[in-house]
C-alpha positions in Angstrom: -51.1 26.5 1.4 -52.8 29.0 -0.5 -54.9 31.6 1.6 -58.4 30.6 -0.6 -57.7 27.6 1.6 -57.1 29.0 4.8 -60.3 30.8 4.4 -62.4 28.0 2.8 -61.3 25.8 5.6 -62.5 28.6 8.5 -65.9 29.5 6.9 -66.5 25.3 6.7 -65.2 24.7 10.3 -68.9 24.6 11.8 -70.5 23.0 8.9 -67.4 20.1 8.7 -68.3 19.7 12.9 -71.9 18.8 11.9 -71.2 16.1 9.3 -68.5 14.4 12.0 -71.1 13.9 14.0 -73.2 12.9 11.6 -71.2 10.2 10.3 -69.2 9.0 13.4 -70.3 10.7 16.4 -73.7 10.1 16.8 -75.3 7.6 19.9 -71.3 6.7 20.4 -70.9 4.6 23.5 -69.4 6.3 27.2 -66.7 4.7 29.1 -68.5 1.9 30.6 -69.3 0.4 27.2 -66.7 -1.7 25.3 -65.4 -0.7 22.2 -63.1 -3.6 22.0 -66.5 -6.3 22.6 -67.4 -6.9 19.3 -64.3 -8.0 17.9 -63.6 -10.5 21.3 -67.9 -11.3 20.6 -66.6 -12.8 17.0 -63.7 -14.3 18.8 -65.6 -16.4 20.5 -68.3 -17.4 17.9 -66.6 -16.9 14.5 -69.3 -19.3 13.2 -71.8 -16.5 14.4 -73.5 -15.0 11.5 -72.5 -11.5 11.6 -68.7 -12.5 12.3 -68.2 -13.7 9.0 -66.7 -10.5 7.3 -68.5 -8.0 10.0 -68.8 -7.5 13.8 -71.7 -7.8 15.4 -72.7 -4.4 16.9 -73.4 -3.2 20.4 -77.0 -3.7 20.3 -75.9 -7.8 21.0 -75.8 -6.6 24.4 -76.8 -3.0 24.8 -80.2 -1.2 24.9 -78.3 2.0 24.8 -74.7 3.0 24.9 -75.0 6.9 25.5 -76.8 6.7 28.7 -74.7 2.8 28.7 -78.1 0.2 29.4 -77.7 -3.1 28.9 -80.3 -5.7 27.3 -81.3 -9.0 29.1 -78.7 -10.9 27.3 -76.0 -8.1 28.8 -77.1 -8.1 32.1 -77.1 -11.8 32.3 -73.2 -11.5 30.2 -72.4 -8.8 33.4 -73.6 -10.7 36.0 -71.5 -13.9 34.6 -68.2 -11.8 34.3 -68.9 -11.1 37.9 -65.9 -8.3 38.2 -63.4 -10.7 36.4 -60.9 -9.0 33.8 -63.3 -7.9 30.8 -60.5 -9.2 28.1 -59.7 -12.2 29.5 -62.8 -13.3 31.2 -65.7 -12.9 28.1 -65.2 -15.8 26.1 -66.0 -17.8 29.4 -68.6 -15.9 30.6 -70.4 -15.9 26.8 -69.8 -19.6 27.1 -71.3 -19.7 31.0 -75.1 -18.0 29.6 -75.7 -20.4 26.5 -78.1 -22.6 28.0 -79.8 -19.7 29.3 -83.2 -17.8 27.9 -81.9 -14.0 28.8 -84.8 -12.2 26.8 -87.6 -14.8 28.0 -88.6 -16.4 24.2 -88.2 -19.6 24.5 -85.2 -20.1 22.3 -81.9 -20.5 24.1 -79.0 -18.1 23.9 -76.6 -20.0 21.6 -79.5 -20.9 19.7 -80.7 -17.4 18.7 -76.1 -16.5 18.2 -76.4 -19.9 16.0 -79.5 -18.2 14.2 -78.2 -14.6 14.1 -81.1 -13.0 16.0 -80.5 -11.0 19.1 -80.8 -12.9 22.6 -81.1 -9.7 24.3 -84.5 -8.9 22.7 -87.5 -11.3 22.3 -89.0 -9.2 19.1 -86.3 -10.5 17.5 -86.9 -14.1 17.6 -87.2 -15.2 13.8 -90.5 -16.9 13.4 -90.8 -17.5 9.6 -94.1 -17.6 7.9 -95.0 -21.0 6.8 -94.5 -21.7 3.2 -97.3 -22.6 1.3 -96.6 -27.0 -0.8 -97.9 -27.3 -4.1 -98.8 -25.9 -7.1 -100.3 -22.6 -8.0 -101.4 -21.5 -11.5 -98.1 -20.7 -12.7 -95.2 -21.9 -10.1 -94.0 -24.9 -7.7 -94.3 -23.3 -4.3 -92.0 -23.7 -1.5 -89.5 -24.8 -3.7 -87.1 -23.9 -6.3 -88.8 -23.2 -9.3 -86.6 -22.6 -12.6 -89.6 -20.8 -14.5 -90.2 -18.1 -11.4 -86.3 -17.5 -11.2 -86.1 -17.0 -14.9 -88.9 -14.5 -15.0 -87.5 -12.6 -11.7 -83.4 -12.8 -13.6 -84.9 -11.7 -16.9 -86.4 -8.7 -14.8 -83.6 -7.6 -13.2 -80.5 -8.3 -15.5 -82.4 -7.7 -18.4 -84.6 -4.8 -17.9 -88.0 -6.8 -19.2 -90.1 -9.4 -18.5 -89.6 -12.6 -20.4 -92.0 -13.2 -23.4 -94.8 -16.0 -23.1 -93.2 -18.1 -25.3 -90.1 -17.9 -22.9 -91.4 -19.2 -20.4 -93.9 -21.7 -22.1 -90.2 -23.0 -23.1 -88.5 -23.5 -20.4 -91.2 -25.2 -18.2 -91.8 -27.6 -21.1 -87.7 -28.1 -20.3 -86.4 -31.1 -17.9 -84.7 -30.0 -14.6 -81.2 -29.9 -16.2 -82.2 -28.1 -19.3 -84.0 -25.6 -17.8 -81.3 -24.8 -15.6 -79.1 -24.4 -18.4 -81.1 -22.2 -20.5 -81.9 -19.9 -17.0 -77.6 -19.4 -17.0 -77.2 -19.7 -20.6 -80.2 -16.0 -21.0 -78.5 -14.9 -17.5 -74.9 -14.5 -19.3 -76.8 -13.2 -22.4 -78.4 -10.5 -19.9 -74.6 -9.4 -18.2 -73.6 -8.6 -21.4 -76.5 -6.8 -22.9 -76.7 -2.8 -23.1 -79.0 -2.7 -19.7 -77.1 -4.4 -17.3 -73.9 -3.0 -18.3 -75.4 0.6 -18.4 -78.7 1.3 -16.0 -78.6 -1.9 -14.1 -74.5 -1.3 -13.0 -75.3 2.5 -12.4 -77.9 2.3 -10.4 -76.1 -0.6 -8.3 -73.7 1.9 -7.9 -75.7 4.9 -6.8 -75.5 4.2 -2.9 -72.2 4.6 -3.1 -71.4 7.5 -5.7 -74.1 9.5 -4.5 -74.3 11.9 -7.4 -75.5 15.5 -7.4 -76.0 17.0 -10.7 -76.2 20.5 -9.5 -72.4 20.2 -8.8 -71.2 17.4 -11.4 -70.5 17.3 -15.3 -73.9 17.4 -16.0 -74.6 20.9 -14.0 -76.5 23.6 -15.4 -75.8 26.0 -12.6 -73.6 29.2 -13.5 -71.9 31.6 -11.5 -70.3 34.4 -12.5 -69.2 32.7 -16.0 -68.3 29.3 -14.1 -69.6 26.2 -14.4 -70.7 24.7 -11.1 -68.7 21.6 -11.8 -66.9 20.6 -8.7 -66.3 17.0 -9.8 -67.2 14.8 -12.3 -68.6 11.1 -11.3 -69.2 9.6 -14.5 -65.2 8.7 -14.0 -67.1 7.1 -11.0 -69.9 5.3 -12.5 -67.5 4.0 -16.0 -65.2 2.6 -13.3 -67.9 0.3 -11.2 -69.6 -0.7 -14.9 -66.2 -2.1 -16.1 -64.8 -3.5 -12.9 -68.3 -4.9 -12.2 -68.7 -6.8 -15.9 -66.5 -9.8 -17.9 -65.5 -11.0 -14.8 -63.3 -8.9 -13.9 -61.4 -8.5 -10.5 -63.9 -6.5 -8.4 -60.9 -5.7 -6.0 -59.9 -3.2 -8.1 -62.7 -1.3 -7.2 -60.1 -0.2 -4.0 -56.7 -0.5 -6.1 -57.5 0.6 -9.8 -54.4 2.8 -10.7 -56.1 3.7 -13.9 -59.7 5.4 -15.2 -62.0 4.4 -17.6 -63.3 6.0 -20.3 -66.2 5.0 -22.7 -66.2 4.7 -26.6 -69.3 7.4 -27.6 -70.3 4.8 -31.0 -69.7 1.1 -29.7 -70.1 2.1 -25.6 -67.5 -0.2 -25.1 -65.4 0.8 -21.7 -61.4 0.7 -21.6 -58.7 1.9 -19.2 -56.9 4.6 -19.6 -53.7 5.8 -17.8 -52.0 8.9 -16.1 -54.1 12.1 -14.9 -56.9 13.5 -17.1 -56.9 17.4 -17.3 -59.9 19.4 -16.6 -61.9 19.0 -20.0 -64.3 22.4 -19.8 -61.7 25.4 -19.0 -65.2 27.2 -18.1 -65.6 24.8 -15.0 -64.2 25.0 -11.9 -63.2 21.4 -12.2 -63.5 17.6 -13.8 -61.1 15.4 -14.8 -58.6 13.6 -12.9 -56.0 15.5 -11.4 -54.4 12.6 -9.1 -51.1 11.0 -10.1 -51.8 7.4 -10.7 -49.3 6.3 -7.7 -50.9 7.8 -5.2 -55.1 6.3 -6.7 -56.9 3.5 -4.6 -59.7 3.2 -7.6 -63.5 4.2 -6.0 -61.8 5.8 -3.0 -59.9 8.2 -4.3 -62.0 9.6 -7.3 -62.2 13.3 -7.7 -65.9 13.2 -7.0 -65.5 10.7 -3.9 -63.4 13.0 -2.6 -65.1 16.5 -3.4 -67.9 15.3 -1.9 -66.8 13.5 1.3 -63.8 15.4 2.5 -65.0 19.3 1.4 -62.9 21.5 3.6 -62.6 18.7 6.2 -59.0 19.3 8.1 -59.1 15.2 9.3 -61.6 13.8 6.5 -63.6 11.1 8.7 -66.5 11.6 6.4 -64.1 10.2 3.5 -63.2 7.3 6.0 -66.6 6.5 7.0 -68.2 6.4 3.7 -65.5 4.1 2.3 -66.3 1.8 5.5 -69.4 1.9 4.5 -70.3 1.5 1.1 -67.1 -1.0 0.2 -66.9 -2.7 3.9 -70.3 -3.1 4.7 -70.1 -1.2 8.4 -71.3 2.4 9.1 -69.5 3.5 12.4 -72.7 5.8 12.8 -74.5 2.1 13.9 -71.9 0.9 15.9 -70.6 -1.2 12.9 -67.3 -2.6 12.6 -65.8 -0.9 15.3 -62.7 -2.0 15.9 -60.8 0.1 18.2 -57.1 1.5 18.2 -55.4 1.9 21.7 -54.6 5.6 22.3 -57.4 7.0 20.1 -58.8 9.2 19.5 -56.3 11.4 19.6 -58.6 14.6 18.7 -55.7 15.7 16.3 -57.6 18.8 15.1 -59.7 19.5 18.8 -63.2 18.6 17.7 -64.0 17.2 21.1 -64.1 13.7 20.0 -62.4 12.6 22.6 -65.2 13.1 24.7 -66.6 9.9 26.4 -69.6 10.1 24.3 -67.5 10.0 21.1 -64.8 8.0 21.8 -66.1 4.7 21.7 -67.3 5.7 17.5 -63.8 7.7 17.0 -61.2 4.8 18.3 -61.8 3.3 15.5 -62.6 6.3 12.9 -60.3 8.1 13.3 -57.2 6.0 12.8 -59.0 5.1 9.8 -59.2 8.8 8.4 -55.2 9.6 9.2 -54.1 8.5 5.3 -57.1 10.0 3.3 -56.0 13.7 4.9 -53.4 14.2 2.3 -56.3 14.6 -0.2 -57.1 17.3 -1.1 -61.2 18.2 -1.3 -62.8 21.2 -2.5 -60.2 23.4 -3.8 -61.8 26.9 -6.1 -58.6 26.8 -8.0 -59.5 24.8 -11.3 -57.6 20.9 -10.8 -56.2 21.0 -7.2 -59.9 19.4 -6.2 -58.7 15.3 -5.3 -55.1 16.0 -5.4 -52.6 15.0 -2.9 -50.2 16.7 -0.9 -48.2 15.3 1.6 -47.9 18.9 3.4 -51.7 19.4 3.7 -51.8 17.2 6.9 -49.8 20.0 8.6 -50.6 23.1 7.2 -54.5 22.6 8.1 -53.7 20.8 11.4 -51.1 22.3 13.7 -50.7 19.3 16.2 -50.3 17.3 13.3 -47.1 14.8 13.5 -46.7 12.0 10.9 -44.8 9.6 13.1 -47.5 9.7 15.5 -50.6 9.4 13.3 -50.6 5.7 11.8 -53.5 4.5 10.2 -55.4 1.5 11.0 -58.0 -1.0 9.9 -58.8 -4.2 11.1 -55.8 -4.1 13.2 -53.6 -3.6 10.6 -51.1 -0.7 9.7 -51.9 1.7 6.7 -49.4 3.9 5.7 -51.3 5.3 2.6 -54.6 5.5 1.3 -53.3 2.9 -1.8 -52.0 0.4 1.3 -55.9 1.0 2.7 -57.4 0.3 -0.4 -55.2 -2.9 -0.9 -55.8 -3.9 2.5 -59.7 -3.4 2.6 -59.9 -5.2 -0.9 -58.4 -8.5 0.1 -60.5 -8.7 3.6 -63.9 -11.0 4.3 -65.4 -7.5 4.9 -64.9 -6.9 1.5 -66.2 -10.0 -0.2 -69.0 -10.4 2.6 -70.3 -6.5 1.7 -69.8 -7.3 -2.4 -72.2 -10.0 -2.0 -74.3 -8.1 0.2 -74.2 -5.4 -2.5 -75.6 -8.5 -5.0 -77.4 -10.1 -2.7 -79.8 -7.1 -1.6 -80.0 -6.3 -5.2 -80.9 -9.7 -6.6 -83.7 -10.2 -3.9 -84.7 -6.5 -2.5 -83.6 -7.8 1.3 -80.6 -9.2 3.2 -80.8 -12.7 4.0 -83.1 -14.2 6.6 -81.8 -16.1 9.1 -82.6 -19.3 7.4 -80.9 -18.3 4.6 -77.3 -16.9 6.8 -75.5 -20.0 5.7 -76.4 -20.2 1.9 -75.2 -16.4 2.0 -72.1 -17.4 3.4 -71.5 -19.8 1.9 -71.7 -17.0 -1.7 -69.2 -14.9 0.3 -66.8 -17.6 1.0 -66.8 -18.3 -2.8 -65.7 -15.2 -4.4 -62.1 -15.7 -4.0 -62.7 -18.8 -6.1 -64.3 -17.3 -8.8 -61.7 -14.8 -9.2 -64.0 -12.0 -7.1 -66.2 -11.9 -10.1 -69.4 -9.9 -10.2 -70.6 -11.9 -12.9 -70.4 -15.5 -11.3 -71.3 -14.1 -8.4 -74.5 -13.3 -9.8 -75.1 -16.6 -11.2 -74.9 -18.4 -7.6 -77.3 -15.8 -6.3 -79.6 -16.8 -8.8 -79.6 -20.6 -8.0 -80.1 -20.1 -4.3 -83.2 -21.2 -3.1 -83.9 -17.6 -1.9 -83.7 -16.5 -4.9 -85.9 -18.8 -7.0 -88.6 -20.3 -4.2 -91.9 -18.1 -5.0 
């Protein structure tokens, strides 16, 4: 390890401490809280809403985790267990409190899990605003309306609003037709310049999270350098193609390859092997990382630049690809899914501590593979690189036989078997549909609307885990197309 390292890594130490915290530390649950709940929750009621590809989080039964409170609904779940074995005994005492009303709002227990709102907490009852019947000036209200969902796809995968002659033309349509000529403009729109450029990038911003100051783009100098410490328009050309033809979107966690972009037609391609730095005046760019050890989106140059930094254990890699290709930020008490053993506090952060632990059971296990990444290295293409030694040289209780990665359960033993692994899970396909879903409609769905959206979810394999399709169902949900 070269000493540029050593000392990048010491400087960061304090800074790296902060961003743990901020990413899988903070309001983590004390001893008397259950990490292991949620998953044995969605044991129990895998028809429950947020089981279907997620957990449901601690605030099902908590007020608070760090100072542990419970809610109505957990103090009635607590009184029911009554000291019996927490593992064995939930599912029965979960079953023991359906027919009650813990938080007092007239709906029952099971019939608020059945609904997806919280039986703990009364403001969360879901009482939907009646929809107004009949006819306005220009649309069918309270039901699906072909001309309204035209006008809102045309907006959205098209960039404009349709002309007046557009939509004189499809209301003058029959049911069928009109249908038809929504999907038949819809597929025109996926293929145009806008979706495929602006629409796809900003879909992807969440999770690139550029910053020009430091990417491709930079006009920042130092001492004759360019300021660029990654480049994410590898990032952005990977999501666009992945995300268009209806193409696999898996490979968004196991693309082996990079795209690049033609400057005259704009058509993408894949290209293979690593890409040197292109601007010998920056202090990186390209794509350094031999194509064996790539997991596509996750293990980008500019994903990890900006993630790990000078991270010894990189939870902040781990936690950002939990949460912008899973769906579950750890920070919220999502998806935890605790590992017995952990956290074993590998490079003495304190994370151990009760206050932590419940958060780090489950994040750290998932960070163990991404810390043979490298992250910010000031010596030009070593930034996103991998080295089986780094593990050890920044960490000096570090032992490889000991530090198995997990998710969902399942053994990792590289960030490629992660990717693969997170790809082909329900979290995946429910948090790509999310992605679409939030998009298409500028919210989540409503509870009313919980089994329409999974039914989309449970669809993608089907349709080949196609953006494209995936779209189109969106857009024929009544959701979607009900002003």
């Amino acid at each position: 390890m070269g000493e540029h390292r050593i000392e990048a890594t010491k400087w960061a130490r304090g800074w790296t401490s902060a961003v743990i915290l901020a990413t899988g530390g903070l309001g983590a649950g004390v001893a008397q809280a259950k990490p292991v709940a949620p998953r044995l929750f969605c044991d129990a009621y895998p028809e429950h809403p947020e089981c279907n590809g997620a957990l449901v989080t601690c605030e099902t039964c908590h007020a608070s985790t760090d100072p542990v409170a419970w809610n109505p609904y957990g103090l009635a779940l607590l009184t029911a267990l009554a000291g019996d074995d927490f593992d064995a005994g939930l599912a029965a005492a979960l079953r023991s409190i359906e027919d009650a009303d813990s938080d007092g709002d007239g709906a029952t227990n099971l019939d608020e899990l059945q609904l997806g709102t919280n039986p703990g907490r009364a403001e969360s009852l879901w009482n939907p605003i009646p929809t107004p019947v009949g006819s306005s000036d220009h649309y069918e209200l309270g039901e699906y309306d072909v001309a309204f969902a035209y006008r809102r796809a045309m907006v959205l995968y098209c960039g404009r609003s349709p002309s007046y002659d557009d939509l004189v033309g499809i209301r003058e349509l029959d049911d069928d037709a009109a249908a038809a000529r929504l999907h038949d403009d819809l597929a025109a729109c996926l293929d145009a310049p806008y979706w495929r450029t602006t629409g796809l990038r900003e879909l992807a911003d969440p999770k690139v999270k550029p910053i020009k100051s430091v990417g491709a783009d930079t006009t920042v100098i130092i001492q004759d350098f360019k300021v660029v410490l990654a480049d994410y328009h590898w990032d952005y050309r990977l999501w666009r193609y992945l995300m268009a033809d209806d193409r696999d979107m898996r490979a968004l966690l196991t693309a082996q390859y990079h795209v690049v972009e033609d400057p005259q037609t704009g058509l993408l391609s894949p290209v293979e092997g690593t890409i040197p730095r292109p601007d010998p005046l920056a202090i990186d760019g390209g794509q350094p990382l031999e194509p064996e050890h790539r997991a596509g989106m996750l293990t980008t140059q500019w994903f990890l630049m900006s993630n790990t930094m000078f991270s010894e254990l990189p939870r902040t890699t781990a936690a950002q690809a939990y949460r912008a290709y899973l769906g579950m930020d750890i920070s919220k008490h999502e998806g935890i899914w605790p590992v017995a053993g952990e956290p074993a506090d590998v490079d003495d952060r304190g994370v151990a501590a009760p206050a932590c632990a419940q958060c780090h059971s489950t994040l750290d296990p998932l960070a163990y593979v991404f810390a043979s990444y490298e992250g910010i290295i000031l010596e030009g293409g070593k930034t996103g690189t991998w080295d089986p030694e780094r593990p050890a040289a920044l960490i000096p209780s570090w032992d490889d036989a000991l530090r198995d990665s997990t998710l969902f359960g399942q053994t990792v033993g590289s960030v490629v078997d992660w990717g693969r692994a997170a790809a082909d899970s329900p979290a995946f396909a429910r948090s790509m549909t999310m992605t679409l879903y939030t998009h298409a409609l500028g919210r989540g769905p409503t509870p009313d609307e919980a089994a329409a959206f999974g039914e989309l979810v449970d669809t993608l394999a089907a349709d080949d885990y196609s953006a494209n399709r995936l779209i189109h169902r969106i857009v024929d949900t009544e959701g979607f197309g009900t002003p």
